[in-house]
DOPABA-86959 format. One record per residue (C-alpha): residue number from 1; x, y, z. Coordinates in Angstrom, 2 decimals, decimal comma, always signed. Example, Ala and Ser with C-alpha at 12.3 -4.5 7.8 and 13.67 -1.06 7.14 Angstrom:
# residues 2
<atom><pos>1</pos><u>+12,30</u><v>-4,50</v><w>+7,80</w></atom>
<atom><pos>2</pos><u>+13,67</u><v>-1,06</v><w>+7,14</w></atom>
END
This chain:
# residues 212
<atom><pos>1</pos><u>+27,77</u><v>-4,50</v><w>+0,36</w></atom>
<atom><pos>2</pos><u>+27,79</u><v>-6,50</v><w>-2,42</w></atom>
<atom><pos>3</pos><u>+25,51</u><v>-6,07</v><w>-5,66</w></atom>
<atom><pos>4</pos><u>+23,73</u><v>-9,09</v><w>-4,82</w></atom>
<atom><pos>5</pos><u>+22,90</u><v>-7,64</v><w>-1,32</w></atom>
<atom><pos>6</pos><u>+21,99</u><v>-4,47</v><w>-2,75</w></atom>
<atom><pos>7</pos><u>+19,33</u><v>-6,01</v><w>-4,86</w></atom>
<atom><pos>8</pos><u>+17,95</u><v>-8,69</v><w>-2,50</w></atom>
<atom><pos>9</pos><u>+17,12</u><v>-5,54</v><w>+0,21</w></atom>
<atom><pos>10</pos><u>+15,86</u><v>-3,59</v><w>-2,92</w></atom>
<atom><pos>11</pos><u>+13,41</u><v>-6,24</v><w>-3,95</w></atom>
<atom><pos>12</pos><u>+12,24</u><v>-6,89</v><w>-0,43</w></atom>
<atom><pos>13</pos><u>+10,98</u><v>-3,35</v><w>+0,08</w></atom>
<atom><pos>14</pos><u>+9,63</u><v>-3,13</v><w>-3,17</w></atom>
<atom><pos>15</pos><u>+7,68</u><v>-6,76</v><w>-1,88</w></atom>
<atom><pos>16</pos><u>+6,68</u><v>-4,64</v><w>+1,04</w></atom>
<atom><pos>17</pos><u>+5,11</u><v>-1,60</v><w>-0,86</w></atom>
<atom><pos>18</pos><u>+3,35</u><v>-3,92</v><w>-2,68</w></atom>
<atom><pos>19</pos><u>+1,98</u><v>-6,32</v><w>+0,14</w></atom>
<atom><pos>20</pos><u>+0,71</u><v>-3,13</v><w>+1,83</w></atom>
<atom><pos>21</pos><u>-0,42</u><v>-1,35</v><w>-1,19</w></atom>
<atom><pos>22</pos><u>-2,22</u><v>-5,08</v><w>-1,56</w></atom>
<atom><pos>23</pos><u>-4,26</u><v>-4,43</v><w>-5,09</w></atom>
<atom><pos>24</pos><u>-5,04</u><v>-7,78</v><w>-5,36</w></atom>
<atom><pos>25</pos><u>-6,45</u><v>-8,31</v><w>-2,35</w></atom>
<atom><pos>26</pos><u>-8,67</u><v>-4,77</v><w>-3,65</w></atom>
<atom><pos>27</pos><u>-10,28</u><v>-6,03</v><w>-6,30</w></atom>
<atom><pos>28</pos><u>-13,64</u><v>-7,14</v><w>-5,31</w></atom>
<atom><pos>29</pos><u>-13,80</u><v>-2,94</v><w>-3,73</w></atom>
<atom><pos>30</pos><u>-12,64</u><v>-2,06</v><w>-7,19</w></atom>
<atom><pos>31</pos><u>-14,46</u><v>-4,08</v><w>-9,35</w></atom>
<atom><pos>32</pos><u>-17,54</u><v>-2,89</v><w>-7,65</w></atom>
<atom><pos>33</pos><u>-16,76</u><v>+0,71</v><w>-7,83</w></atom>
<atom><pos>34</pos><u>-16,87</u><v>+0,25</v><w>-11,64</w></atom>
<atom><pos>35</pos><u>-18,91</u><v>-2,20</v><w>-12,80</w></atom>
<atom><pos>36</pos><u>-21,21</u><v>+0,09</v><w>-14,28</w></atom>
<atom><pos>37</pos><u>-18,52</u><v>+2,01</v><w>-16,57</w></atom>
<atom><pos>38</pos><u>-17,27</u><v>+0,96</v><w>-19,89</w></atom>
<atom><pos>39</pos><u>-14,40</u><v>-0,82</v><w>-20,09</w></atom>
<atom><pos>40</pos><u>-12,07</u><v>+1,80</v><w>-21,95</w></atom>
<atom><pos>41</pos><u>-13,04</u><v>+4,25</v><w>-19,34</w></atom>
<atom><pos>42</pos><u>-13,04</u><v>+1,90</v><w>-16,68</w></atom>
<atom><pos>43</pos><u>-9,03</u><v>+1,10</v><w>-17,48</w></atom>
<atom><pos>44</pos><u>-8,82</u><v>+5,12</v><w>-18,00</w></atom>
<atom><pos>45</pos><u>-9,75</u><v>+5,64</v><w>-14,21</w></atom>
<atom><pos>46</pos><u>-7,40</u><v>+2,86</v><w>-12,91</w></atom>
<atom><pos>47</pos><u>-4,42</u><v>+4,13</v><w>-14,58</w></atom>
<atom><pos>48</pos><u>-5,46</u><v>+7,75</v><w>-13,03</w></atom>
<atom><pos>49</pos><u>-5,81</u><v>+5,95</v><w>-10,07</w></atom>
<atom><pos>50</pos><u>-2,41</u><v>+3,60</v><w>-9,97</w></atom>
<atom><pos>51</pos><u>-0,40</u><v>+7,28</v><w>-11,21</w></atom>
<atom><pos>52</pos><u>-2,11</u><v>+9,15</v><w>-7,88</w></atom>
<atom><pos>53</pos><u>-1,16</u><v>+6,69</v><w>-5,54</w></atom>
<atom><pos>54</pos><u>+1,96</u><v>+6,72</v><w>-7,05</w></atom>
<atom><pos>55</pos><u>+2,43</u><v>+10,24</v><w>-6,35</w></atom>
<atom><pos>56</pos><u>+1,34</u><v>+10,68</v><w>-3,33</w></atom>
<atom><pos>57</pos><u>+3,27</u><v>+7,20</v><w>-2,12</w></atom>
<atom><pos>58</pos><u>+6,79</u><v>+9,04</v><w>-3,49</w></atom>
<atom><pos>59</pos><u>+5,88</u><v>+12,32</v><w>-2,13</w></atom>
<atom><pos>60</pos><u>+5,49</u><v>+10,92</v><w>+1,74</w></atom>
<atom><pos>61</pos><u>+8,64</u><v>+9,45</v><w>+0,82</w></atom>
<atom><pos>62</pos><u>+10,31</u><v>+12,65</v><w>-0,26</w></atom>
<atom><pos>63</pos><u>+9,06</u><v>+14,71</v><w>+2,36</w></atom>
<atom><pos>64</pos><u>+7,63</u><v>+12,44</v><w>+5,30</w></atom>
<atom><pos>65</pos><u>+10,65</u><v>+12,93</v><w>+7,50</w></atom>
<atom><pos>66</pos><u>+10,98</u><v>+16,64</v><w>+7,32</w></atom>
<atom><pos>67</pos><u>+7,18</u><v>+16,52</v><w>+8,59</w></atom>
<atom><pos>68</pos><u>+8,09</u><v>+14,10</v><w>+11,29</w></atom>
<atom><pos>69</pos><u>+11,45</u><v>+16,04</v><w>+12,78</w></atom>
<atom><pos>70</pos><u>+10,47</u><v>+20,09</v><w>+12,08</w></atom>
<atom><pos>71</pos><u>+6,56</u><v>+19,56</v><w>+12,19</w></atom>
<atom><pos>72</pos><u>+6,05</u><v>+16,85</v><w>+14,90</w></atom>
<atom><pos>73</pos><u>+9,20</u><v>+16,46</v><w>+16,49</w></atom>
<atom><pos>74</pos><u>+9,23</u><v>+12,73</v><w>+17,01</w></atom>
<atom><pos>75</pos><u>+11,99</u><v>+10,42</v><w>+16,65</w></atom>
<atom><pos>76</pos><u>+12,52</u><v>+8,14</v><w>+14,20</w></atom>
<atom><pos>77</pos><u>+12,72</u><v>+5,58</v><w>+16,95</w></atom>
<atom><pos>78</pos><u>+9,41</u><v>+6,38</v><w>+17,52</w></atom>
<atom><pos>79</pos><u>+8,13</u><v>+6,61</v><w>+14,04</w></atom>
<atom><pos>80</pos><u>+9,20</u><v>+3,32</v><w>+13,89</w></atom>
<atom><pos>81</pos><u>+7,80</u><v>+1,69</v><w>+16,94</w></atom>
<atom><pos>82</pos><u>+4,24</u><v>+3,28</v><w>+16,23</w></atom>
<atom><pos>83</pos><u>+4,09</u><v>+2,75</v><w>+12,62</w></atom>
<atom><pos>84</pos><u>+5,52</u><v>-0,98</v><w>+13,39</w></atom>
<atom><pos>85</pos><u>+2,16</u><v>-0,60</v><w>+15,63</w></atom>
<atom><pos>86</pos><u>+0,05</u><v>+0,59</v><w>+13,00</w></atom>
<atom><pos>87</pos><u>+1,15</u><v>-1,83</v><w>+10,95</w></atom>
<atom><pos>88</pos><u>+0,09</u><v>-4,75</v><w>+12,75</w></atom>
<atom><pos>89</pos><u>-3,06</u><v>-3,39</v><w>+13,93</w></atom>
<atom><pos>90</pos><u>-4,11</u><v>-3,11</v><w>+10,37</w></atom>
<atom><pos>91</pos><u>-3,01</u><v>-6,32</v><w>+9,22</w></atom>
<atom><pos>92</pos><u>-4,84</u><v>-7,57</v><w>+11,71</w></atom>
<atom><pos>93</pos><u>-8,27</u><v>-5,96</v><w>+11,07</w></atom>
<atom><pos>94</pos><u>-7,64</u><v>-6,92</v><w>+7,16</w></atom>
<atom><pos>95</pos><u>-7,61</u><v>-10,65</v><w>+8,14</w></atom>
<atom><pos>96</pos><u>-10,52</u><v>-10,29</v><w>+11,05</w></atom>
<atom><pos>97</pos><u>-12,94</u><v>-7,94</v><w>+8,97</w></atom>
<atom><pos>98</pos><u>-15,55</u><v>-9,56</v><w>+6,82</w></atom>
<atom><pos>99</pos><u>-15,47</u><v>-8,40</v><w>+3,36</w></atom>
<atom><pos>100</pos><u>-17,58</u><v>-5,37</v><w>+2,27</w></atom>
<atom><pos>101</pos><u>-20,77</u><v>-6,24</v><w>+0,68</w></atom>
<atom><pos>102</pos><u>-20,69</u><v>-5,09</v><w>-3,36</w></atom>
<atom><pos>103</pos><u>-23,61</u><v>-3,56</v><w>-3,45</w></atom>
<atom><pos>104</pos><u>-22,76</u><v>-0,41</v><w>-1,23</w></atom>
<atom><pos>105</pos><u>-19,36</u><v>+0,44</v><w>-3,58</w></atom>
<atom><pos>106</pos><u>-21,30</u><v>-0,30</v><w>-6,67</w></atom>
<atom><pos>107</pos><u>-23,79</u><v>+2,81</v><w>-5,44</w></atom>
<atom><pos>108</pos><u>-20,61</u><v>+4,77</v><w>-5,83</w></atom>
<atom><pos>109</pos><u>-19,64</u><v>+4,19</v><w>-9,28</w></atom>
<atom><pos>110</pos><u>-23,29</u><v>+4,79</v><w>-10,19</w></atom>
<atom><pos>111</pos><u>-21,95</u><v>+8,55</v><w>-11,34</w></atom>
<atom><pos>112</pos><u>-21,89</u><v>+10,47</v><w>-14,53</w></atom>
<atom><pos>113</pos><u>-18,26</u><v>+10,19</v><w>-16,00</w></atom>
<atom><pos>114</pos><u>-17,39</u><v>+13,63</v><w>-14,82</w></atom>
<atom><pos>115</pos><u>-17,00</u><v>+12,08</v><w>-11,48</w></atom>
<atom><pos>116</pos><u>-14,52</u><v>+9,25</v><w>-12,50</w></atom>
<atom><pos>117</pos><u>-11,23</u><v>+11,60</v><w>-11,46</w></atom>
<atom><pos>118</pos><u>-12,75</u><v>+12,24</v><w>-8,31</w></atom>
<atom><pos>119</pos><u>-13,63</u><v>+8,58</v><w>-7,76</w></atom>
<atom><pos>120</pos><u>-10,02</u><v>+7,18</v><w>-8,96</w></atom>
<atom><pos>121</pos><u>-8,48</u><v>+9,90</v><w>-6,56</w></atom>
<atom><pos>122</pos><u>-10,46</u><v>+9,29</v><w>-3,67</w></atom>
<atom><pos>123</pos><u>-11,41</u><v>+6,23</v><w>-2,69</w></atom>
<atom><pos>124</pos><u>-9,33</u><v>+4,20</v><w>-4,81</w></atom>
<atom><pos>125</pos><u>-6,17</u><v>+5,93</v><w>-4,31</w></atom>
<atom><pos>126</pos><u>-6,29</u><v>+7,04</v><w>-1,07</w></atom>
<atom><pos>127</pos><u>-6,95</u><v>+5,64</v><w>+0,87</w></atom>
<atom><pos>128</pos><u>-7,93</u><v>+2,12</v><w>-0,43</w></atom>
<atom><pos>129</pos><u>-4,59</u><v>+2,20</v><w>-2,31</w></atom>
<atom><pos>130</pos><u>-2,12</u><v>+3,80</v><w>-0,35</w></atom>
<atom><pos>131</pos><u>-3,35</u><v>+4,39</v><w>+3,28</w></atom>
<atom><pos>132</pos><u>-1,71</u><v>+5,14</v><w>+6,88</w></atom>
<atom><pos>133</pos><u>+0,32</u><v>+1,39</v><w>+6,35</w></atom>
<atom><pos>134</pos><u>+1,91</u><v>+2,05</v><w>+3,17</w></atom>
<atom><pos>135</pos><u>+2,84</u><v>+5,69</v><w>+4,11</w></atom>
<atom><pos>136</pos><u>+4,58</u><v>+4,15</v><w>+7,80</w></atom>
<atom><pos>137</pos><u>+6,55</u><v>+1,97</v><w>+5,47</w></atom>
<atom><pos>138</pos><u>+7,84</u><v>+3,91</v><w>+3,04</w></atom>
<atom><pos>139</pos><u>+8,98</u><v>+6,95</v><w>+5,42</w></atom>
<atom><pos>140</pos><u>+11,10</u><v>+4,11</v><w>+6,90</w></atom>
<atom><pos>141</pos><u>+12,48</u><v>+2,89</v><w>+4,24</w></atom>
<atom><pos>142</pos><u>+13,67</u><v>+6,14</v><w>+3,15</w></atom>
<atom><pos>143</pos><u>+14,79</u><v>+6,68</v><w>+6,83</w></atom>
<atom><pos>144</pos><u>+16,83</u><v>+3,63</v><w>+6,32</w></atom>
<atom><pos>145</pos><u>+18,20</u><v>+3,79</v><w>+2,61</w></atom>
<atom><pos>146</pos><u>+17,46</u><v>+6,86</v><w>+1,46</w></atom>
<atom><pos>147</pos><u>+15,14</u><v>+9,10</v><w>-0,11</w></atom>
<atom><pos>148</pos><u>+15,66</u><v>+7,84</v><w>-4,09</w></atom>
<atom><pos>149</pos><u>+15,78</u><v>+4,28</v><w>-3,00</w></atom>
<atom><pos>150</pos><u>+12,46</u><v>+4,37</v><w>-1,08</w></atom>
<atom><pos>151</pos><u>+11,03</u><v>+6,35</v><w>-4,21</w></atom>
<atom><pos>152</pos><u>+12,70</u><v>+4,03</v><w>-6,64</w></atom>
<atom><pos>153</pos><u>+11,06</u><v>+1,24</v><w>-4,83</w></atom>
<atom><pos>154</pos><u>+7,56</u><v>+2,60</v><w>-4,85</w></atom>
<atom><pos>155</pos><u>+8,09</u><v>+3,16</v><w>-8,79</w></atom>
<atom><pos>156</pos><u>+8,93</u><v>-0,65</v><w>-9,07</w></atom>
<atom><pos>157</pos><u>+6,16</u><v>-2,25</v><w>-6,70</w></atom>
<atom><pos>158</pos><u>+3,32</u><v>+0,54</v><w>-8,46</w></atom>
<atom><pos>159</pos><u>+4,38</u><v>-0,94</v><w>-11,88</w></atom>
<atom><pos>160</pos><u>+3,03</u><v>-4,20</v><w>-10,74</w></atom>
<atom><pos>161</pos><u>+0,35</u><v>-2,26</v><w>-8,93</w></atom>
<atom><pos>162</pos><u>-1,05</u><v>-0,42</v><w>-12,44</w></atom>
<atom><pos>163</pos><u>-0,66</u><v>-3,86</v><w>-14,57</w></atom>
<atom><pos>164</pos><u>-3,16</u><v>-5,57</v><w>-11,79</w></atom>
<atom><pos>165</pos><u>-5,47</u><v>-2,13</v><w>-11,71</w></atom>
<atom><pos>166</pos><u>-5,43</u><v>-2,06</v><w>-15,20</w></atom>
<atom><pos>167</pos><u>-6,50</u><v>-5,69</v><w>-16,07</w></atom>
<atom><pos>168</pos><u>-8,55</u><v>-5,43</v><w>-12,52</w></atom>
<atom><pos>169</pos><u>-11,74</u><v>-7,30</v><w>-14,31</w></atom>
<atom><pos>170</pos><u>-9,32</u><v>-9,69</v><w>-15,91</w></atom>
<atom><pos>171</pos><u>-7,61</u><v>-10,74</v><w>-12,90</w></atom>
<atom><pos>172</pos><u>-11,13</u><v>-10,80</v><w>-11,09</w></atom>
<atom><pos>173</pos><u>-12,15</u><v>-13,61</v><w>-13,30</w></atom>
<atom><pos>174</pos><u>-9,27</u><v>-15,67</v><w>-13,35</w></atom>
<atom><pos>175</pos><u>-8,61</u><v>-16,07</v><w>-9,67</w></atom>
<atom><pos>176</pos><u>-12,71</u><v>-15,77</v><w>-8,74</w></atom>
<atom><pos>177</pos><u>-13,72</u><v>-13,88</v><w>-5,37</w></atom>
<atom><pos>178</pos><u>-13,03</u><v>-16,38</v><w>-2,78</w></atom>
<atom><pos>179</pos><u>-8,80</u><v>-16,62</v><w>-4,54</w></atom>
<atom><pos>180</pos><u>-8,87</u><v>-12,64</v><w>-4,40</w></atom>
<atom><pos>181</pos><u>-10,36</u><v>-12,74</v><w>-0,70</w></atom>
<atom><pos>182</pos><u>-7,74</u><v>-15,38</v><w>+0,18</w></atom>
<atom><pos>183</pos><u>-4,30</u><v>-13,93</v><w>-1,49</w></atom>
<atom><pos>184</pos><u>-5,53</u><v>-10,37</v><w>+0,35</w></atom>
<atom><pos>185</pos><u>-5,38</u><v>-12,26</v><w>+3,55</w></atom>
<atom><pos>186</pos><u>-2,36</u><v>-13,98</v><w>+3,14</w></atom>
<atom><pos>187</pos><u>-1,02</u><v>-10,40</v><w>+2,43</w></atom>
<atom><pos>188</pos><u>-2,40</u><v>-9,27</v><w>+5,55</w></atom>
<atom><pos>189</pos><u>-0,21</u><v>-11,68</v><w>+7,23</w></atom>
<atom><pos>190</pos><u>+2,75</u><v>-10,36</v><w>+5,50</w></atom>
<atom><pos>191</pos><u>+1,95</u><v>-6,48</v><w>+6,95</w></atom>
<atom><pos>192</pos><u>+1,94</u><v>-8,37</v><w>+10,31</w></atom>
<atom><pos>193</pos><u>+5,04</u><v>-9,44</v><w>+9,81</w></atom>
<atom><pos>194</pos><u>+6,54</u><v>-6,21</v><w>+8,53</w></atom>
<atom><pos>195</pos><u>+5,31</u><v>-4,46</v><w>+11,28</w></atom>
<atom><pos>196</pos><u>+6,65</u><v>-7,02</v><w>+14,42</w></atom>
<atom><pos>197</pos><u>+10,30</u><v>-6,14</v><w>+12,15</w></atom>
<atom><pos>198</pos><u>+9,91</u><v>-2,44</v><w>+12,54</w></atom>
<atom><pos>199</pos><u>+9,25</u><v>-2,63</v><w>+16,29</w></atom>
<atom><pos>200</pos><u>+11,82</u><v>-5,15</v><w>+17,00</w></atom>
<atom><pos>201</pos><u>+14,39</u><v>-3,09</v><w>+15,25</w></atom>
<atom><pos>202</pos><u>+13,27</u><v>+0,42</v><w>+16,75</w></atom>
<atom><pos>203</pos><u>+12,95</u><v>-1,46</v><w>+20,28</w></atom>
<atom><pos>204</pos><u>+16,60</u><v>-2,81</v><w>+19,98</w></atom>
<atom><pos>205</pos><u>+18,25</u><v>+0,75</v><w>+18,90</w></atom>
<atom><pos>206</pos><u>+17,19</u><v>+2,19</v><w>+22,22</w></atom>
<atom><pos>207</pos><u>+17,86</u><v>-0,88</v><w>+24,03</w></atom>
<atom><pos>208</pos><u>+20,59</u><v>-2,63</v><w>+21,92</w></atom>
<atom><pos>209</pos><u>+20,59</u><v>-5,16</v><w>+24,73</w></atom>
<atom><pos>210</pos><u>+17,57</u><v>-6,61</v><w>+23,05</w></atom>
<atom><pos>211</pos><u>+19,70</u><v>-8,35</v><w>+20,29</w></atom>
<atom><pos>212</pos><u>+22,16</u><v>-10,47</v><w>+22,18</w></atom>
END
């Protein structure tokens, strides 16, 4: 495999991570989570936020297949075509769903600043950030290439990821709610498409009939 190869399959599942992970497609959530917080402790919280994901993306890389054979005993096969599933399912509730209303995640970020780790934890990194999708994906990826290029890729898509969550008013701004609303969904078509790939290729390894 050439180099070129190498780093065309590289960038596309670092594409992937980051269509799932879908941060722009966030922002109105996050914007209303913190609307009330100043802005140095507002960028504070997303970096906490970007870095938890972060970990807890690589670590379901890392260790997401030794829960899967010695824990659940399922194939990857199976992984694959369920996650594929999964993965379309939620794609296509993210371009179905009307968007939340503002006003219920701005209650949450109505907290004293003691609360602003537990807020960038949970909801914002799990599981607005990374959530069932993103974890399917990046179990298979390390399935299929490895466990340092599936990490390695989830470093290079969450770089992007903390820029976007880190300028998250910014960007809000510039591209306006209804550009947000409208890149999310075209992201959502993207997952769709990622997971119809994962089920085509798990359906043709146990029936490699399927690709003639």
């Amino acid at each position: 495999m050439t180099s070129i190869e190498q780093l065309r399959i590289f960038s596309e599942a670092a594409i992937s991570i980051f269509a799932i992970v879908n941060p722009i497609g966030g922002l109105p959530v996050f914007v209303a989570l913190t609307e009330d917080m100043p802005k140095a402790e507002r960028r504070r919280l997303f970096r906490l936020a970007g870095v938890a994901a972060l970990v807890i993306i690589s670590l379901m890389a890392l260790a997401g297949q030794v829960l899967m054979h010695d824990v659940f005993h399922v194939t990857m096969e199976q992984f694959a075509f369920g996650g594929g599933l999964l993965l379309v399912v939620i794609g296509m509730r993210g371009i179905l769903q009307e968007p939340k209303p503002a006003s219920a995640a701005a209650a949450d970020a109505d907290t004293q600043r003691r609360l602003a780790v537990r807020l960038a934890i949970s909801p914002i990194a799990s599981p607005l950030l990374v959530g069932p999708g993103s974890i399917v994906n990046v179990m298979l990826l390390a399935n299929q290439h490895g466990r340092l290029f599936a990490v390695a890729a989830c470093l290079t898509a969450f770089v992007f990821v903390i820029l976007i969550l880190n300028y998250a008013h910014v960007v809000y701004r510039l591209m306006g709610q209804v550009v947000a609303l409208a890149f999310g969904r075209v992201m959502q078509i993207f997952i769709i498409a990622i997971g119809v790939k994962f089920c085509f290729q798990a359906a043709v390894t146990v029936f490699p009939g399927l690709a003639r």
